[in-house]
C-alpha positions in Angstrom: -38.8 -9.7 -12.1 -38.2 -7.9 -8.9 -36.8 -8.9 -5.4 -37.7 -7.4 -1.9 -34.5 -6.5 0.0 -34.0 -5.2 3.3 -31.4 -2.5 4.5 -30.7 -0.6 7.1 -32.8 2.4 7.9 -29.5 4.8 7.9 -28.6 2.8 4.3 -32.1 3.8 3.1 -31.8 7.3 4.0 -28.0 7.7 3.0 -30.0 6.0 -0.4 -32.9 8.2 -0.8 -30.2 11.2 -0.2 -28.0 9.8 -3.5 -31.1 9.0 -5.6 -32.2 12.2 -5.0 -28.9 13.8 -6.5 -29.1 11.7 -9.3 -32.5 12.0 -10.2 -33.6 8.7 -9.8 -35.3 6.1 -7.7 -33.7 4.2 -4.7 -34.5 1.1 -6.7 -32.8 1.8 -10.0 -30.0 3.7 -7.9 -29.1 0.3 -6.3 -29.8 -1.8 -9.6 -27.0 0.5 -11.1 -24.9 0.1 -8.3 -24.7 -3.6 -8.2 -24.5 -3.9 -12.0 -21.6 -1.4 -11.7 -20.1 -3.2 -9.0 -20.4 -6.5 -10.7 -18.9 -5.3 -14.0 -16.0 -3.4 -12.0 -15.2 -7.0 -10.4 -15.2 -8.8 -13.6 -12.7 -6.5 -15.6 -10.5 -6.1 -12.4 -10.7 -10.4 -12.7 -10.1 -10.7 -16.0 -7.1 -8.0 -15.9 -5.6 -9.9 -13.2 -5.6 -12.8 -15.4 -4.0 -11.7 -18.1 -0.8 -10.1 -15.8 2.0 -12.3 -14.9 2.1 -13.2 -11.3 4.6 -11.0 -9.3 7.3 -13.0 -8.5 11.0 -12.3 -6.0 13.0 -14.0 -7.9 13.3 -11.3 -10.5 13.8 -8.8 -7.8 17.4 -7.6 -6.5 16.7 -5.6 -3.5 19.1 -2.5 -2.9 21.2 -1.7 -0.7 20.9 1.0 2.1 23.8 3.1 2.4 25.8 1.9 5.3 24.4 -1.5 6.1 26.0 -3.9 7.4 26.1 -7.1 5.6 24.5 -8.8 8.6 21.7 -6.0 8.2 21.2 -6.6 4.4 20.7 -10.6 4.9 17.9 -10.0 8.1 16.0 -7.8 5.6 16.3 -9.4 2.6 14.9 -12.8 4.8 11.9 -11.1 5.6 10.9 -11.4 1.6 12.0 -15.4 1.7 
């Protein structure tokens, strides 16, 4: 089965240029594009699930060499 979808005229032509390139068809240039897009997201989602979530609380932030106290508090409170 096949849809109908509409693009731009410059996307066409920036399309026709990259089929051409790879030997192939506008059509099956954007078929492989969206499949690659869609598989791209779906290992990037299931990656993401499988990482612990980034948390502060494990972090100790350094400090600069000659900060005040007073500076080390006003930037460790922009990460609270």
């Amino acid at each position: 089965m096949t849809r109908t979808v509409e693009i731009s005229e410059d996307a066409f032509e920036i399309a026709k240029r990259t089929a051409a390139i790879d030997d192939v068809d506008v059509a099956t240039l954007l078929e492989n594009l969206v499949r690659s897009r869609a598989e791209y997201l779906e290992t990037l989602s299931d990656v993401a699930s499988h990482m612990p979530r980034f948390s502060l609380d494990d972090y100790e932030m350094q400090r600069d060499p000659g900060e005040t106290d007073e500076e080390y508090e006003r930037r460790k409170s922009l990460f609270r």
